[in-house]
N, C-alpha and C positions, 0 to 999 in steps of 0.2 A: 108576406110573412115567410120567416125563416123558420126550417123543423127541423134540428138535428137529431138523429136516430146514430144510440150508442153502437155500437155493434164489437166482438169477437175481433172482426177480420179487418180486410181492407176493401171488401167487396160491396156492392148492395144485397147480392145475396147469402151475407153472413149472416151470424145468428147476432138475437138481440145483447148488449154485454148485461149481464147481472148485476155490473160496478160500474157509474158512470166512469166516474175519476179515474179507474184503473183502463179505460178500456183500449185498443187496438186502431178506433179510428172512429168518427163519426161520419155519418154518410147526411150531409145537409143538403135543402131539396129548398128551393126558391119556391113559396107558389106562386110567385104573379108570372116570374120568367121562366118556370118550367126546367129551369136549372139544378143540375144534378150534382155533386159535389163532394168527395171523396179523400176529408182531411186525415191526416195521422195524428194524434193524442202525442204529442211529443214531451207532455208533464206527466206522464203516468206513470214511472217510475221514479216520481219524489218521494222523498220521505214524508216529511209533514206536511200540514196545509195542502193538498194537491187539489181536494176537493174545490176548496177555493180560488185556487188560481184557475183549473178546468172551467169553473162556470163565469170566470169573471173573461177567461178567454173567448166562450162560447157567448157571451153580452160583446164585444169587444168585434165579435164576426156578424151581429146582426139577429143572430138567433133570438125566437122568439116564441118556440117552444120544444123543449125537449123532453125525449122520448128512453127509457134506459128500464134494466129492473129495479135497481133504488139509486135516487140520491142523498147523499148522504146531508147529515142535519146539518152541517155550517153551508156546505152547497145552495143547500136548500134554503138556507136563511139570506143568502148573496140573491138568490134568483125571485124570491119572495118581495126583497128589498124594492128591485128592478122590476118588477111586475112581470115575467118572466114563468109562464105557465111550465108544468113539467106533468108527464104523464106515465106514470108504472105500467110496465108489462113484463111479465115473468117469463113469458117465449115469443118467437116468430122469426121470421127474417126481415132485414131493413125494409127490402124493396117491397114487400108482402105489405108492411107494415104502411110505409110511405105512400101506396098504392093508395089503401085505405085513410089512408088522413087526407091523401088530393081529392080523394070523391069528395070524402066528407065537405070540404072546403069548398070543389067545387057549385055542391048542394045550394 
């Protein structure tokens, strides 16, 4: 399983982004291979559509569930589509974040 976590920055330990589509970088985290992984959002300053092409990017890398504080309704409908879990949170930091999805996972 693929988790990508929006994030502010380009770190693991930035903050979560509040805007998928808009954000700074995704920090995606392999759980089978423990793999850590620190993409840049290089569609985040489109104009239209960006929502769409981010999540169709993020299907496109494997991902298979992501983490942000909204996404937005066409996003949402692309990832829905794709059976594509997504999960809101309104603070944290990636790695904080990420930490707790691998236990989870590992459980």
């Amino acid at each position: 399983m693929k988790i990508a976590v929006a994030c502010e920055g380009s770190l693991p330990e930035d903050s979560i982004s509040m805007v998928m589509a808009r954000c700074a970088s995704f920090q995606i985290l392999d759980t089978e291979s423990g793999n850590l992984e620190s993409k840049p959002n290089l569609l985040k300053d489109g104009e239209h559509g960006t929502g769409v092409k981010v999540a169709q990017w993020l299907l496109e890398e494997g991902v298979t569930l992501v983490v942000s504080g909204k996404v937005g309704p066409q996003a949402q409908k692309v990832f829905d589509e794709a059976g594509m879990k997504t999960l809101a949170l309104k603070d944290g930091r990636a790695s904080d974040i990420l930490s707790k999805l691998r236990k989870d996972f590992d459980s």
